[in-house]
C-alpha positions, 0 to 999 in steps of 0.5 A: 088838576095836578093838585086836585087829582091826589088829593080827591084820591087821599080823600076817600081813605083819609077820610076812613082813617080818621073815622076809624081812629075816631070810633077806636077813641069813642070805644075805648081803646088804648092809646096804641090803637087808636094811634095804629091808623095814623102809623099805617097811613104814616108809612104808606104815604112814605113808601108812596113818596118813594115810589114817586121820587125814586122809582117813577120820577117826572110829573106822574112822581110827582102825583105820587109825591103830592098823594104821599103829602096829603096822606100824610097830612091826614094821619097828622090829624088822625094822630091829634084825633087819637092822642085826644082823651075822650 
């Protein structure tokens, strides 16, 4: 449950950044936009980590720690998806 919980709450907007940089390359847009939700998903889930490690510490940091992992993990693709020419 340590794992599933933050990955299940990355899921909902994982998934809406990678529709978003998947419609911004359907349409046409430079490469800087279609790479701005990565960048955004990028630094919440830095700042999110933080908080966890920093300010919050023990299991419940950890929780941040884990839904910073998988936030990331999800702008890692959203920038493979931005960076493929359509």
């Amino acid at each position: 449950m340590m794992l599933l919980g933050p990955f299940l709450i990355a899921l909902i907007p994982g998934l809406i950044i990678l529709a978003l940089t998947w419609w911004f390359s359907k349409k046409g847009f430079p490469l800087s936009v279609r790479l701005l939700p990565g960048i955004i998903t990028i630094i919440a889930a830095v700042v999110l980590f933080y908080i966890g490690f920093v300010n919050i510490r023990g299991f419940e940091g950890a929780a941040y720690g884990f839904l910073g992992f998988f936030l990331g993990m999800f702008s890692i693709v959203s920038f493979v998806l931005g960076s493929v020419a359509r």
